[in-house]
C-alpha positions as CSV (number, residue, x, y, z in Angstrom):
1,X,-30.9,19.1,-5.2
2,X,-29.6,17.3,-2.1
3,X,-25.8,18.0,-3.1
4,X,-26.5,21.4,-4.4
5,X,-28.2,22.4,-1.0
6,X,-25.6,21.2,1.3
7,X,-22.7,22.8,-0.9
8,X,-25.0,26.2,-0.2
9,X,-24.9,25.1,3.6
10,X,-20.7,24.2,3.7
11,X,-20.2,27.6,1.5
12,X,-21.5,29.7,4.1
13,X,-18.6,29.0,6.3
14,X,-16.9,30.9,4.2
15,X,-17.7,34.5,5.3
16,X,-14.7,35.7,6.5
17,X,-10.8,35.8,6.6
18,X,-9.3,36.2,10.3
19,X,-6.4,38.4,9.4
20,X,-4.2,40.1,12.8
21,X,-6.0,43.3,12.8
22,X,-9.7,42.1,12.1
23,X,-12.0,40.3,10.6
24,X,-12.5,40.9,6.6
25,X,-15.2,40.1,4.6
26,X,-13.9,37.9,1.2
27,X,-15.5,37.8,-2.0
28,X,-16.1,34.3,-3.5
29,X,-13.9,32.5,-5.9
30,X,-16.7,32.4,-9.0
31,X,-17.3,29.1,-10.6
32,X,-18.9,30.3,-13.7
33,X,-15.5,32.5,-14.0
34,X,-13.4,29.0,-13.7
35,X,-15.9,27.2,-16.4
36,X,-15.3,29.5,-18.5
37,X,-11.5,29.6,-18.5
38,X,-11.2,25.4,-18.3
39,X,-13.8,25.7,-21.5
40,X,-11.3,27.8,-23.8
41,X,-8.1,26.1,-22.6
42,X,-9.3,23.0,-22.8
43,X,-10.9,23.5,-26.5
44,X,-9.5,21.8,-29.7
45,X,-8.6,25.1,-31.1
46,X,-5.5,25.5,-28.6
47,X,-4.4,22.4,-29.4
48,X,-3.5,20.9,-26.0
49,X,-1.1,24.0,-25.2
50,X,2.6,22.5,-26.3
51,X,5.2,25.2,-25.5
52,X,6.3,26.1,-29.3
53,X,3.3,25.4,-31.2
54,X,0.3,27.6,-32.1
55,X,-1.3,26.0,-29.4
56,X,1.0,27.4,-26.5
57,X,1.2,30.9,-28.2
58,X,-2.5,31.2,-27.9
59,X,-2.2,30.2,-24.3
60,X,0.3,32.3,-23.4
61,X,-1.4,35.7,-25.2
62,X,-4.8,34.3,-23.7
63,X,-3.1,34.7,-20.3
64,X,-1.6,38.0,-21.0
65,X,-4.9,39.6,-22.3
66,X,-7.3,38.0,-19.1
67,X,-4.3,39.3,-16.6
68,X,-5.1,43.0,-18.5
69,X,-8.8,42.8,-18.3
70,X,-8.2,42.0,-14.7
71,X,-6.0,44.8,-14.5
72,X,-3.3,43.3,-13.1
73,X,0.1,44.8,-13.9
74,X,2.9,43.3,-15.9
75,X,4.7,41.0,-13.4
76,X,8.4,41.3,-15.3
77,X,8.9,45.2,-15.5
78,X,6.7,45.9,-18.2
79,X,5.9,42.8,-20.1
80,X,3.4,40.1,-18.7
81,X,6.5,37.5,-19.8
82,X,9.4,36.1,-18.5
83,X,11.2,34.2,-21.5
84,X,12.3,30.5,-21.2
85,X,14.7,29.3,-23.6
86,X,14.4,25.6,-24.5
87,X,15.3,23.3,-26.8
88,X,12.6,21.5,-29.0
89,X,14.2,18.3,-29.7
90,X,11.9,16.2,-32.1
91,X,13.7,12.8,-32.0
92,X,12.8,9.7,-34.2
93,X,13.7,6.6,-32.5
94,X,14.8,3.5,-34.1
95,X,11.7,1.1,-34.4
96,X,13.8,-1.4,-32.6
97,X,16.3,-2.5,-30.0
98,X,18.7,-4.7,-30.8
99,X,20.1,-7.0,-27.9
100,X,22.4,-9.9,-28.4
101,X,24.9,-11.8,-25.8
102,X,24.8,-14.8,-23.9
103,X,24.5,-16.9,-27.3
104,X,21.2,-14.8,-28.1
105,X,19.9,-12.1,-30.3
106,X,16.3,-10.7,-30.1
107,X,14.6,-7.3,-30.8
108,X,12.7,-5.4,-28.9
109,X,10.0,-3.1,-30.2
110,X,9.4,0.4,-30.0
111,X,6.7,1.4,-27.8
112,X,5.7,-2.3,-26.8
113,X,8.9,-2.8,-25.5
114,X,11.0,0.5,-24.9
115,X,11.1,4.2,-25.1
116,X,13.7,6.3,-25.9
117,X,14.8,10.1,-26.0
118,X,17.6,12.1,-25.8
119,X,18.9,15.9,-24.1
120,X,21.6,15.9,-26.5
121,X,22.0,18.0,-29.1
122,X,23.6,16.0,-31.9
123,X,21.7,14.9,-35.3
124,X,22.2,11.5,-34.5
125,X,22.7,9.8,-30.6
126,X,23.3,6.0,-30.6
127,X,23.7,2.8,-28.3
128,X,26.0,0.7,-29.9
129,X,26.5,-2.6,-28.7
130,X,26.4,-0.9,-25.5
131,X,26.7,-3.6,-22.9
132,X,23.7,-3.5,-19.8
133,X,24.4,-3.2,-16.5
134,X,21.8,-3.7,-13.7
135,X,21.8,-0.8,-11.3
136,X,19.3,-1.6,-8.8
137,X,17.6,1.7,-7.8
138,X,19.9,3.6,-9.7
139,X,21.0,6.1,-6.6
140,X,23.8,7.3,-5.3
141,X,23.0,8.6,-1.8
142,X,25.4,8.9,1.1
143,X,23.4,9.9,3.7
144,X,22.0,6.3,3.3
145,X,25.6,4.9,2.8
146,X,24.4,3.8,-1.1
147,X,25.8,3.5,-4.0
148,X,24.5,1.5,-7.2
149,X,27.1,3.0,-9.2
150,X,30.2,1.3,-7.0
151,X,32.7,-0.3,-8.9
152,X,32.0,0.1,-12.2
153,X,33.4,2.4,-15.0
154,X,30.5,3.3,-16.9
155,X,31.9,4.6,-19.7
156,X,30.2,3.0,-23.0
157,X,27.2,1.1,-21.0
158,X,24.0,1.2,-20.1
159,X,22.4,1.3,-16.6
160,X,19.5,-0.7,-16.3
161,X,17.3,0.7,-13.5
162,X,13.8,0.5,-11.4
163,X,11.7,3.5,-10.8
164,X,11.2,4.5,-7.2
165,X,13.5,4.1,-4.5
166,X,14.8,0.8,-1.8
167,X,11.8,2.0,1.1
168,X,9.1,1.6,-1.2
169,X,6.4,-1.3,0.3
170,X,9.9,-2.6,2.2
171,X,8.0,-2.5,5.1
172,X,11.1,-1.0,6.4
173,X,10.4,2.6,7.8
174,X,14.6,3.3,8.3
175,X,15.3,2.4,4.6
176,X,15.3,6.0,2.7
177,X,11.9,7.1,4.3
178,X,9.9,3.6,4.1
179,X,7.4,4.1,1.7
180,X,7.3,7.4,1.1
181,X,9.3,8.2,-2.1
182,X,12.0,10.2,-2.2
183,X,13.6,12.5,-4.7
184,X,15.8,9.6,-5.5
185,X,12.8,7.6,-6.6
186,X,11.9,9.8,-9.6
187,X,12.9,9.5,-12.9
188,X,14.4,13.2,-13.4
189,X,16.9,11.8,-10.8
190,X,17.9,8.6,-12.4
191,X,18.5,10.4,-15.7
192,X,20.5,13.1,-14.0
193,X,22.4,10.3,-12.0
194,X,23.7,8.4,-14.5
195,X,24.8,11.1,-16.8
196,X,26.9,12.2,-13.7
197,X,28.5,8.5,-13.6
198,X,29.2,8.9,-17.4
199,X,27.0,6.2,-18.4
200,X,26.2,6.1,-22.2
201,X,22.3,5.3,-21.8
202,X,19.8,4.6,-19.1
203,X,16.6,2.6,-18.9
204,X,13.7,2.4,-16.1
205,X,12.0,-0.6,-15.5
206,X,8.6,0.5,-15.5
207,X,6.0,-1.3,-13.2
208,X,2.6,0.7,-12.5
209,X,2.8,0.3,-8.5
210,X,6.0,2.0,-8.2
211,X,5.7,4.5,-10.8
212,X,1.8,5.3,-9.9
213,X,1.0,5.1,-13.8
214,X,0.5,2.7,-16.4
215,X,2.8,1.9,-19.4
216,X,0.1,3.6,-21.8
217,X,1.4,7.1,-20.0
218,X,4.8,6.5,-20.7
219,X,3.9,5.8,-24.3
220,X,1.9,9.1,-24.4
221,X,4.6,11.1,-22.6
222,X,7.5,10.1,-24.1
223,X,6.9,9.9,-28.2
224,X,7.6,12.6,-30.2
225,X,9.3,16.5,-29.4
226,X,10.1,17.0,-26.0
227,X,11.5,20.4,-24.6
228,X,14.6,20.6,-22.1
229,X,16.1,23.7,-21.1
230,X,20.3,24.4,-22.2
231,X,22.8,23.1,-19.6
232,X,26.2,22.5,-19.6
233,X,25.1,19.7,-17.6
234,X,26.2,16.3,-18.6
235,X,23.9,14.3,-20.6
236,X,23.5,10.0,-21.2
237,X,23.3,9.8,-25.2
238,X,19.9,7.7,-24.8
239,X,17.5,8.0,-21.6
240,X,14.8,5.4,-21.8
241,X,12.3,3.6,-20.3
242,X,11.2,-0.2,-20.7
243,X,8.1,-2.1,-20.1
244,X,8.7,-4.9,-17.3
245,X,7.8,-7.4,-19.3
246,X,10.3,-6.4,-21.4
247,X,12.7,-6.4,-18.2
248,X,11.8,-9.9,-17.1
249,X,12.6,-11.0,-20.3
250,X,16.1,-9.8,-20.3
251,X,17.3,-10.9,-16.8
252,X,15.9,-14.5,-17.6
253,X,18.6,-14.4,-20.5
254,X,20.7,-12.6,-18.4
255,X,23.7,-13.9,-16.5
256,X,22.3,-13.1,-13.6
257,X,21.5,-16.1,-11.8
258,X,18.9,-14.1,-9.2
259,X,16.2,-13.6,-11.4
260,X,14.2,-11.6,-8.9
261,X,16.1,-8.5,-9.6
262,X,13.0,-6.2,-7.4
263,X,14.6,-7.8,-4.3
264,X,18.2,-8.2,-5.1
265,X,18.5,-4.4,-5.8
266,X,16.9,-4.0,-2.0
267,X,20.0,-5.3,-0.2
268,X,22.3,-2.7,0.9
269,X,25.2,-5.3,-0.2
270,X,23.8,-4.6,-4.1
271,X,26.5,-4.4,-6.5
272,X,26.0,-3.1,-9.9
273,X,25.8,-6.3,-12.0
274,X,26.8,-6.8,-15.7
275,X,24.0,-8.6,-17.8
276,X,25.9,-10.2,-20.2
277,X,23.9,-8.4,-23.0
278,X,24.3,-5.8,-25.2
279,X,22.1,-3.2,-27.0
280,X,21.9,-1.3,-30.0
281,X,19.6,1.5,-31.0
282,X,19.9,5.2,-32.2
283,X,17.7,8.2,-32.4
284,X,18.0,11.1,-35.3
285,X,17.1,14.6,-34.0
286,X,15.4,17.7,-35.2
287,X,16.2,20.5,-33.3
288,X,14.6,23.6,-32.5
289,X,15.7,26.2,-30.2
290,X,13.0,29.0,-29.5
291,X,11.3,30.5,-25.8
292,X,8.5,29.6,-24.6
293,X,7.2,32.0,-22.0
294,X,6.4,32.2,-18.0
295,X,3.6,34.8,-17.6
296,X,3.1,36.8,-15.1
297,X,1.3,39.0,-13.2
298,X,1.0,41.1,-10.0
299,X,-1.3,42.4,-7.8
300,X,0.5,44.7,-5.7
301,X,-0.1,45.2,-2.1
302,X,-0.2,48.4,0.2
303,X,2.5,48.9,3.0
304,X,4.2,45.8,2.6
305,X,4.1,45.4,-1.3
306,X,7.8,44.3,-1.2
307,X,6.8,40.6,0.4
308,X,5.3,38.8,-2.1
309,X,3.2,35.6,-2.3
310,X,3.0,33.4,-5.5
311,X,0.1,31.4,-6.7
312,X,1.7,28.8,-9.5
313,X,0.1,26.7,-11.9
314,X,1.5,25.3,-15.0
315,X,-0.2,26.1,-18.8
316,X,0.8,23.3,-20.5
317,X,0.0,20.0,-21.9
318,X,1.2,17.5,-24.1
319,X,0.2,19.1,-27.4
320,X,-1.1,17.2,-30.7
321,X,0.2,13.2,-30.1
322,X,-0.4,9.5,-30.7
323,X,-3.8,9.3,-31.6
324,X,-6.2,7.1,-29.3
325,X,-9.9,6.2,-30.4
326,X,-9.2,9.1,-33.3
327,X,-8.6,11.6,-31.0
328,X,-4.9,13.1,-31.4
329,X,-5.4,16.1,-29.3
330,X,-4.4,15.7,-25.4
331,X,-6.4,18.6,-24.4
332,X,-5.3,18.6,-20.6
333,X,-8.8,19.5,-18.8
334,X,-7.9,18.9,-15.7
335,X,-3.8,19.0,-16.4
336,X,-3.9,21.6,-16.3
337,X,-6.4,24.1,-17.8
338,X,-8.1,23.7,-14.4
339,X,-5.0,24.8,-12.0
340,X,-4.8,27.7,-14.9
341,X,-7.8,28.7,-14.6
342,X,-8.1,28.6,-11.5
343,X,-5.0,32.0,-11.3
344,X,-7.2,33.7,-13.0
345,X,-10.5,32.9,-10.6
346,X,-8.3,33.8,-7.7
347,X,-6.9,36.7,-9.4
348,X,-10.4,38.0,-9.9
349,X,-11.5,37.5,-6.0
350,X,-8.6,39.8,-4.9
351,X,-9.7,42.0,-6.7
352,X,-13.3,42.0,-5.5
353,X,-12.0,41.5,-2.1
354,X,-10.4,44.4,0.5
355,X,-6.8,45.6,-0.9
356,X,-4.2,43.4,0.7
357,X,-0.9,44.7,2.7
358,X,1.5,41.7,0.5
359,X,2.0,41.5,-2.8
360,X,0.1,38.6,-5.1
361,X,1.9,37.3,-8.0
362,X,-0.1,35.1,-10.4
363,X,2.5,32.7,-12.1
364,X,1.5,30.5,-15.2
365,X,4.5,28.7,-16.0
366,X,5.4,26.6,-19.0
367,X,7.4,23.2,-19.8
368,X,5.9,21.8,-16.3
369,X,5.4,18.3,-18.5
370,X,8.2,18.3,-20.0
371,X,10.0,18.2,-16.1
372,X,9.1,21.4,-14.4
373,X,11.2,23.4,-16.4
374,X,9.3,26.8,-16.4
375,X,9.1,26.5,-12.3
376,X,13.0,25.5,-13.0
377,X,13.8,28.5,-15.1
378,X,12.0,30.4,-12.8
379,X,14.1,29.2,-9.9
380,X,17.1,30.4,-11.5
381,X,15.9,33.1,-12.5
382,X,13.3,34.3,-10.0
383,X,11.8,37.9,-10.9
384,X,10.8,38.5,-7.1
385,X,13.5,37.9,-4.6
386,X,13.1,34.3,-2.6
387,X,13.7,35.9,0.5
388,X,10.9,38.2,0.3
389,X,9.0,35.4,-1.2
390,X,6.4,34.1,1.9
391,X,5.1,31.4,0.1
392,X,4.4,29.5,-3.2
393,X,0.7,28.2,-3.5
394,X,0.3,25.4,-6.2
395,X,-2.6,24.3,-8.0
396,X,-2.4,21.5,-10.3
397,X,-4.9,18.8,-11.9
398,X,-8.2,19.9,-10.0
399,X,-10.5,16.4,-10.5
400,X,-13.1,16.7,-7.6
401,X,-16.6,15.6,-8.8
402,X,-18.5,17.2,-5.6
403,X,-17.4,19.4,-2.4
404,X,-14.7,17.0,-0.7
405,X,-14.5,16.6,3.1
406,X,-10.6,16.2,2.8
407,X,-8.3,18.5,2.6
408,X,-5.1,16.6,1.3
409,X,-1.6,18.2,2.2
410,X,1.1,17.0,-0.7
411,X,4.5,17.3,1.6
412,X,3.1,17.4,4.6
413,X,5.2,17.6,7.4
414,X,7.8,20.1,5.8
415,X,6.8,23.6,6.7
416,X,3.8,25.4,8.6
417,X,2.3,26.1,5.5
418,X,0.1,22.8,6.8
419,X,-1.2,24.8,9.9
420,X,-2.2,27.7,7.2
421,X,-3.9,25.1,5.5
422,X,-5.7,23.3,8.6
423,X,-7.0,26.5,9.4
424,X,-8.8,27.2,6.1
425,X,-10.0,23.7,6.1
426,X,-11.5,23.7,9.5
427,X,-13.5,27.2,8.3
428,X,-15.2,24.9,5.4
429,X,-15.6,22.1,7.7
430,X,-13.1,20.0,6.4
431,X,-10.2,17.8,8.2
432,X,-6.5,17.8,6.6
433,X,-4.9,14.6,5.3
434,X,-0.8,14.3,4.4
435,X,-0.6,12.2,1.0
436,X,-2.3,8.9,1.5
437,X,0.1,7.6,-1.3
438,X,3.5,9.1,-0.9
439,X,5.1,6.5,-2.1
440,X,4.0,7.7,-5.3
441,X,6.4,11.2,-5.2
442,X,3.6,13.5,-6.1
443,X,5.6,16.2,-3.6
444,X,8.3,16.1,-6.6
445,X,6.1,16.1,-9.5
446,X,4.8,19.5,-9.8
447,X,5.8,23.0,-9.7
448,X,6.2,23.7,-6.0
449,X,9.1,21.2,-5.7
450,X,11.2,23.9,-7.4
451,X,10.7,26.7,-5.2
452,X,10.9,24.3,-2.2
453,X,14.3,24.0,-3.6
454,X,15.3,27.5,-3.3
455,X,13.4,27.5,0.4
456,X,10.1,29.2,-0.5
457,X,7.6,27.1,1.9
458,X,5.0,25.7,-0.5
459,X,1.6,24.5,-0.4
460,X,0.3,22.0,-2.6
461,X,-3.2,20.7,-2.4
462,X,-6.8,20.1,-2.7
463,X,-9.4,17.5,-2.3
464,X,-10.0,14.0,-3.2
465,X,-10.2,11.3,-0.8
466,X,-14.1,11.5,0.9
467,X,-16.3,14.1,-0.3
468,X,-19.0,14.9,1.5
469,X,-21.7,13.0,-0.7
470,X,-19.4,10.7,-2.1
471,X,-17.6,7.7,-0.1
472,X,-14.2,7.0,0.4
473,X,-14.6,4.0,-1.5
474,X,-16.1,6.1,-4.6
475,X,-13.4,8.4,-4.6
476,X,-11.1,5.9,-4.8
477,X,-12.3,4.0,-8.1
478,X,-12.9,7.5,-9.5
479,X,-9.5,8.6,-8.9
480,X,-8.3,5.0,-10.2
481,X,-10.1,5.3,-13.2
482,X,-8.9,8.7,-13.8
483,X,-4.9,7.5,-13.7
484,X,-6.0,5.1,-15.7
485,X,-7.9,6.1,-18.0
486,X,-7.7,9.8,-18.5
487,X,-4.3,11.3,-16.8
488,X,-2.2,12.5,-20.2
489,X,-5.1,11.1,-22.5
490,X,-7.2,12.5,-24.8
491,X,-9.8,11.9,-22.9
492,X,-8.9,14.8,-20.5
493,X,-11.7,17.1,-21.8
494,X,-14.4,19.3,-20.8
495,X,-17.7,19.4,-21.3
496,X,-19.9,22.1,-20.3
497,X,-22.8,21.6,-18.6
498,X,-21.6,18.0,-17.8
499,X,-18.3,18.2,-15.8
500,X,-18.9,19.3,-12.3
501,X,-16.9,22.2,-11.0
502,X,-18.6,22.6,-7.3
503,X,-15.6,20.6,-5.9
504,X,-13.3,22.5,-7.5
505,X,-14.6,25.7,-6.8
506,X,-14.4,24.7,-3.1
507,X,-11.1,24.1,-3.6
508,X,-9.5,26.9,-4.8
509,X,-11.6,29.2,-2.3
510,X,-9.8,27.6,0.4
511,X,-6.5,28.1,-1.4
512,X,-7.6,31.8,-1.8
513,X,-8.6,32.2,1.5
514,X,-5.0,30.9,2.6
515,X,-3.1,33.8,0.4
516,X,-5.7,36.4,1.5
517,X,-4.6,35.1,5.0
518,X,-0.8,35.6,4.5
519,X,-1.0,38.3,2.5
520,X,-2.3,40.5,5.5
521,X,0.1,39.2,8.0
522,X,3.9,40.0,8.6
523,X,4.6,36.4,9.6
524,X,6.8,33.9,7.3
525,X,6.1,30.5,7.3
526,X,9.0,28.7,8.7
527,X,10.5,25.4,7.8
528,X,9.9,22.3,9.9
529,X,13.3,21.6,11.3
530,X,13.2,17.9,10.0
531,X,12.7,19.2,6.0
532,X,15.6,19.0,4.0
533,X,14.7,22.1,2.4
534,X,15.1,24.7,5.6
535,X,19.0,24.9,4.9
536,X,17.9,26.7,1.3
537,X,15.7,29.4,3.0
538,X,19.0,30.8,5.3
């Protein structure tokens, strides 16, 4: 009763929107309305939404017909769809890696050991006897004078790489950005990377501080199909991951005689270093080549209905997979039925709310787990033009148990999209925090990072750090336990009556009240003059 009466006390800051002309009354972002959406996305019968099964086809006609009873109009012409053609390729690895040299031979296991996929195409991709090469960070970045590539033709081998980048816990605040991650850090990077050096395979070192999740997610995320869109793009014939016990093991056979291969790839005087080993394994594809869909919807506005502003989330979620505790289905709750949902919640309070002067798009995009690749088609393909784009506002993985105090800012410091988002904090009563873990890359991990790319200012946030009944502490072990033990699980469900959608709800008012905001102004957001992103947005 206590919770419930304060959340009634912080709502009713929420009366009004402070637009140039005047003040306008806005209607409420409904939390029964978000329930209900999170319930049916998040049920067994859609089968954890993975773009070409049954699963994502009810997902993307549930969309279609909840835009219509909206009434919303068709945000591609006349169709609620833009089309994204992928590539399904269902690959079955080889149960095990073989690696010999330096008067050894041992295998490593599937799963336990490594993961492998493939982008390529062919029925059957192979490592053989390809020789490993440590690679440190696996970056090639000039504006740092680096380069873990030098002096080697890579032709035939495979880099051997860690996740993140040099600055992480350095203590170093001039190497890359210290220990905030950079793009370089991610893993789409070091894929792309070494397909650029012509490198026959790559494989990450995985270690849960640097990559921000455990070895259990890369098991879940990367076994079975996976999507990619076509590129002429060159590909590595085997991208890969592997566990770091599975690393330690192969530098202490290694020739390397500095086993403490974390620090050696930290010096700027790192050279790319041969192991002395070689590996074997192959993969034997199934492929599929269909569209999945973007759908979309638009809310047009009044005098200015040419500007647009675009609330993103993505549908998806990892489908039917590796069953844990009996349950096979990876239902995605909170990743992502919630940010899903939550379109159509927003979506709804326009329309209860005073017509606006800007154009709202509502964007549910598809692939986002399989590497943002809806959000990427959409880049290259965007239906509304990026210069008349004001802003991108992403909602992803709501997980608030209660109202939070905090309003966290993912990429903060790149645009004044932050002081839209202060402002609509302060209303609620709430203070703004940038990313207390941004050496974790979560700024490159979800949709907004691709129209950042093509210099739409984005905002990407939401609570989670102190609500206002629950301690910092508390939040902490809860959000712990959820990377641990729920984040691309199956235990990512919902249950009515049980999971708590007051924090949420708070949430994505705020993040409605900053589109109502902006859609009402003639002001664009401008890029900070120290993000690397302003150049795209000339």
């Amino acid at each position: 009763m206590k919770n419930t009466l304060k959340f009634l006390l912080i709502t009713l800051l929420i009366v009004s929107c402070k637009t140039e002309n005047a003040e306008i009354a806005l209607a409420e972002v409904s939390q029964e309305t978000l329930g209900k959406h999170i319930e049916v996305l998040a049920s067994d019968d859609f089968q954890g939404r993975m773009p070409f099964t049954e699963g994502g086809q009810k997902t993307t006609q549930y969309l279609e017909q909840e835009f219509k009873k909206l009434g919303l109009e068709p945000g591609n012409g006349d169709s609620y769809f833009q089309d994204v053609p992928m590539v399904e390729i269902n690959g079955t690895p080889s149960e095990k890696m073989i690696v010999s040299g330096n008067n050894q031979k041992f295998d490593l296991e599937l799963l336990k050991d490594f993961v492998i996929t493939t982008s390529k195409t062919d029925a059957e991709v192979s490592l053989k006897d390809s020789e490993l090469v440590f690679a440190g960070f696996g970056i090639v970045a000039p504006e740092y004078d680096w380069d873990d590539y030098a002096g080697i033709d890579w032709k035939g081998k495979t880099a051997v790489v860690l996740v993140n980048d040099p600055g992480f816990e350095s203590g170093d605040k001039s190497l890359f950005k210290g220990n905030e991650m950079t793009y370089y850090g991610r893993w789409t990077y070091k894929f792309e990377e070494a397909a650029r050096q012509g490198a026959a395979g790559i494989l990450i070192i995985h270690d849960t501080k640097p990559a921000s999740y455990g070895w259990n997610v890369v098991q879940s995320g990367w076994s079975g199909a996976h999507l990619t869109l076509e590129s002429e793009l060159p590909k590595v014939d085997v991208n890969g991951w592997i566990s770091n016990e599975t690393a330690t093991k192969l530098f202490r056979t290694s020739a390397i005689k500095n086993k403490n291969f974390n620090e050696l790839a930290k010096s700027k005087e790192f050279k790319a270093t041969s192991l002395g080993l070689k590996a074997s394994a192959k993969i034997t594809n199934k492929i599929k080549r269909d569209q999945s869909k973007n759908v979309v919807a638009v809310l047009p506005g009044t005098d200015q209905k040419d500007e647009y502003i675009i609330y993103s989330a993505h549908w998806d979620h990892l489908g039917v997979g590796r069953a844990i505790d009996n349950d096979s289905i990876y239902n995605g709750a909170v990743d992502n039925a919630s940010g899903t949902s939550a379109l159509l919640a927003i979506a709804e309070a326009f329309k209860n709310s005073p017509q606006q002067k800007r154009s709202i798009v509502l964007l549910a995009v598809t692939a986002e787990e399989q590497g943002l690749l809806g959000s990427a088609y959409y880049s290259e393909h965007p239906i509304f033009e990026p210069k008349k784009t004001v802003a991108n506002i992403n909602m992803d993985a709501f997980n608030n148990p209660g109202p939070m105090k905090d309003f966290t800012i993912t990429g903060f410091g790149h645009s004044e999209m932050d002081e839209y988002g202060k402002r609509a904090a302060e209303e609620q009563g709430r203070y703004i925090i940038p990313d207390p873990s941004p050496e974790k890359g979560y700024f490159f991990r979800s949709d907004h990072f691709n129209f950042a790319k093509i210099g739409i200012p984005p905002i990407y946030a939401k609570g989670g750090h102190e609500g206002f009944d629950i301690s910092i502490d508390s939040m902490k072990v809860l959000n712990d336990n959820y990377r641990k033990n729920i984040y691309h699980q199956p235990s990512d469900e919902y249950i009515p009556g049980v999971t708590d959608l007051s924090g949420i709800r708070f949430d994505v008012q705020l993040l409605f009240n900053i589109g109502y905001k902006l859609s009402n102004e003639t002001y664009f957001p401008k890029w900070y003059d120290t993000s690397e992103f302003k150049a795209a947005r000339k």
